[in-house]
C-alpha positions as CSV (number, residue, x, y, z in Angstrom):
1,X,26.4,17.7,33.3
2,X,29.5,15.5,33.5
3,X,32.2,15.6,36.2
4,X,35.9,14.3,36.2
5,X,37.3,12.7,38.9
6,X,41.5,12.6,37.8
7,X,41.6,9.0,38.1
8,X,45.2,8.1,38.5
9,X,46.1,7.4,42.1
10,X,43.9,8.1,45.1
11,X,40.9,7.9,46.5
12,X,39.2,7.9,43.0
13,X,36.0,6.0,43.8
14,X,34.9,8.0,47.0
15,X,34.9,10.7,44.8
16,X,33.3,9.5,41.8
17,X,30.5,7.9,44.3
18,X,29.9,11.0,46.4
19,X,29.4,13.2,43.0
20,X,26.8,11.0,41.9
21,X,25.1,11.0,45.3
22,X,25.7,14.7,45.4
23,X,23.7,15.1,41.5
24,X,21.1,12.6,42.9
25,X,20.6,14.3,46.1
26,X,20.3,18.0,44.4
27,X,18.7,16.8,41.4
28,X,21.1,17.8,39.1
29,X,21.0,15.8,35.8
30,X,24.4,13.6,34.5
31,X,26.6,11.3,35.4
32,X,30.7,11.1,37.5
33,X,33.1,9.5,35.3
34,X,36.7,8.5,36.3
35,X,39.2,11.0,34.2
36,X,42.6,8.9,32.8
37,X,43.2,10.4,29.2
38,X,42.8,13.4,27.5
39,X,39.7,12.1,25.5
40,X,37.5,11.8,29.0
41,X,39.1,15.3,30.0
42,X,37.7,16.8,27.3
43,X,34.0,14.9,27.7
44,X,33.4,16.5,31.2
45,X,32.1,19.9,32.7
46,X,34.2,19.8,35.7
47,X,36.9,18.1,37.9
48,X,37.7,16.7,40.8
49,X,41.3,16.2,41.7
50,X,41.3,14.0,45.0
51,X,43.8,12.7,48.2
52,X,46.4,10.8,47.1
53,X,50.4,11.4,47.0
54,X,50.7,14.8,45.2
55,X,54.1,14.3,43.4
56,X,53.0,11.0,41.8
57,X,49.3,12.1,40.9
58,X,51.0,15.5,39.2
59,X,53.8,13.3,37.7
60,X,50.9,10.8,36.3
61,X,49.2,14.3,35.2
62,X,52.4,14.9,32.8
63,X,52.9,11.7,31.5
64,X,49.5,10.9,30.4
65,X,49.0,14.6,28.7
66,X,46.7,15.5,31.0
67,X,48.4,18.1,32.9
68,X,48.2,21.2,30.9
69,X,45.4,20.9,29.0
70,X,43.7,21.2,32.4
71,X,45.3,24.3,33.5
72,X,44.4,25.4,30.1
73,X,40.9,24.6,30.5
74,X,40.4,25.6,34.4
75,X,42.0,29.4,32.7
76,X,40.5,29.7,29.1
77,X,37.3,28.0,29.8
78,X,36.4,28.8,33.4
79,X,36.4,24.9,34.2
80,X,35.3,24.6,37.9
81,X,38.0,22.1,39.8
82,X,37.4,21.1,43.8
83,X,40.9,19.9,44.9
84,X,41.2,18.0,48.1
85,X,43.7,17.4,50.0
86,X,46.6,16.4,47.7
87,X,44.6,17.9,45.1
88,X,44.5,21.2,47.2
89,X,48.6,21.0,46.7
90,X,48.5,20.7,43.0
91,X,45.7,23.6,42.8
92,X,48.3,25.7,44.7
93,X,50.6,28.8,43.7
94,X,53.4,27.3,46.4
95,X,53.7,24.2,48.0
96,X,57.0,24.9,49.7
97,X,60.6,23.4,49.6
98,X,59.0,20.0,49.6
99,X,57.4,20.2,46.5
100,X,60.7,21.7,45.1
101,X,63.0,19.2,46.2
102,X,60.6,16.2,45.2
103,X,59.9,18.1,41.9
104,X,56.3,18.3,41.9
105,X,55.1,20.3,39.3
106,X,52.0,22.2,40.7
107,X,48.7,23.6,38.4
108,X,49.3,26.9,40.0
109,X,45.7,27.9,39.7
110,X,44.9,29.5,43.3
111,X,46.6,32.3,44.7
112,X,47.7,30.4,48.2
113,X,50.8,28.8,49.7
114,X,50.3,25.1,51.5
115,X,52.1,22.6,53.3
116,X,52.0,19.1,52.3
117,X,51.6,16.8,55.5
118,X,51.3,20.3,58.2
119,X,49.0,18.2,60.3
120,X,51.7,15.2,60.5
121,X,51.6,11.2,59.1
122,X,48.9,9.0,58.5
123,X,48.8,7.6,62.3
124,X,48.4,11.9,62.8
125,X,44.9,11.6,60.8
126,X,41.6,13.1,62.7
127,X,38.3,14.1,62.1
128,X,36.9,17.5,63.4
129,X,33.2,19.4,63.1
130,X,34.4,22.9,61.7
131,X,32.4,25.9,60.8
132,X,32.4,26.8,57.4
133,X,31.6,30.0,55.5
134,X,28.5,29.9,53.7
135,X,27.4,26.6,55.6
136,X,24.5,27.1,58.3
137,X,26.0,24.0,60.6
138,X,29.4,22.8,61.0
139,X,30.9,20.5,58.4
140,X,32.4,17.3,59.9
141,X,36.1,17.1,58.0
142,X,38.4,14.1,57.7
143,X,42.0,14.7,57.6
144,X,44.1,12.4,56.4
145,X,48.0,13.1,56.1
146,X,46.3,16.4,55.6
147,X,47.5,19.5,53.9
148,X,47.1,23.1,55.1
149,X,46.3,26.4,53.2
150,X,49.4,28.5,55.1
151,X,47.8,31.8,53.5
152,X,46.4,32.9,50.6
153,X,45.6,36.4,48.4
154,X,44.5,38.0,45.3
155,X,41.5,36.5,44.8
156,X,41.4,33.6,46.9
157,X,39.3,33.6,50.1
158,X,39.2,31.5,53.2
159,X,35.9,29.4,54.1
160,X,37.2,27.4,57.6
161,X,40.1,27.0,60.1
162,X,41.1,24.7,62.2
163,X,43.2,26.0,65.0
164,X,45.2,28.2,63.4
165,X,45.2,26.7,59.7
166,X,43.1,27.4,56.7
167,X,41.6,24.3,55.5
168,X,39.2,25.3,52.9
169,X,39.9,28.2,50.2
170,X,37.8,29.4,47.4
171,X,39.1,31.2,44.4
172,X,36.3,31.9,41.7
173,X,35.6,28.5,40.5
174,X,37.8,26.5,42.3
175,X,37.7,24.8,45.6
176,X,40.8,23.4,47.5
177,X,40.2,21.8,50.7
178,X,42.7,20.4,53.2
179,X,40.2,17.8,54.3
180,X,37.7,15.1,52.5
181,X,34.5,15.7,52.2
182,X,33.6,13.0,50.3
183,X,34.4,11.2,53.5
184,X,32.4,13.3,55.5
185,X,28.8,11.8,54.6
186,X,27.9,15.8,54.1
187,X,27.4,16.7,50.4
188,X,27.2,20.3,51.1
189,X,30.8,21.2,49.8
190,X,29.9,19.0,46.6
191,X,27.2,20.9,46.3
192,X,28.6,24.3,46.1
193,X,31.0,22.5,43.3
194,X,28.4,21.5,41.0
195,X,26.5,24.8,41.8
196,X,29.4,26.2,39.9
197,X,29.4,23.7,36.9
């Protein structure tokens, strides 16, 4: 088994780190390699999109020819993809008149609506122990310039709130979470992702 982690802006090593730790931990045979062209794209099994600034990680998607060839993957192939945080954005169906006026161009893979930055600016970040669906103890979730999941249908189900948000979504095999839980120290949510891989 080999995950991606889209390796163009972001917290790229926390992610490729906690997926290793995550195989280690669950004993799941392979390896986490940082994705930048299509030629690694097309070497892994599944993909992480992680935090970072949405419009510049999907405008970094187009330009390096990445961008539909993973939307054609994630559809044709069944391709699991965890997004988080601004990865949860460009997994999204609507991200909003942000996302319009600053041209983002989403992957439009889950059936949900978000809001880029709902919980406020960096100085705005927190961290919060949440209950989560499927998970026998609360998940401890970092939130950085976070996201939310303003509502979602079809085929895409909600796994945790906080407040009144949705923070974590599942559609099938793709996972789009407001927070980061390869932050957290808890490789439960990385589990369930390569689960599906």
């Amino acid at each position: 088994m080999r995950i991606g982690v889209i390796g163009v802006q972001g917290d790229v090593s926390e992610h490729v780190d906690a997926v290793a730790r995550a195989m280690k931990d669950y004993g799941k045979e392979g390896e986490a390699i940082a994705v930048r062209r299509p030629a690694d794209l097309a070497r892994v099994d599944g993909l992480t999109i992680p935090g970072g600034e949405s419009t510049t990680i999907s405008k970094l998607l187009v330009k390096l020819g990445l961008f539909d060839e993973i939307v054609r993957r994630a559809i044709d192939e069944g391709m699991p993809i965890m997004g988080t945080c601004a990865g949860s954005i460009l997994l999204s169906k609507d991200a909003g008149s942000q996302a319009e006026k600053t041209k983002t161009r989403l992957l439009g893979l889950m059936d949900m609506a978000v809001d880029r930055n709902a919980f406020g600016r960096q100085r705005e970040s927190f961290e919060a122990d949440l209950e989560v669906q499927g998970l026998d103890s609360p998940f401890h979730c970092v939130f950085i310039r976070a996201p939310a999941i303003l509502r979602t249908w079809g085929d895409c189900t909600q796994l945790s709130r906080y407040k009144d948000r949705i923070v974590l979504a599942r559609q099938g095999h793709l996972i789009a979470s407001a927070f980061h839980p390869e932050l957290s120290g808890d490789l439960r949510i990385h589990r369930w992702f390569l689960d599906l891989v």
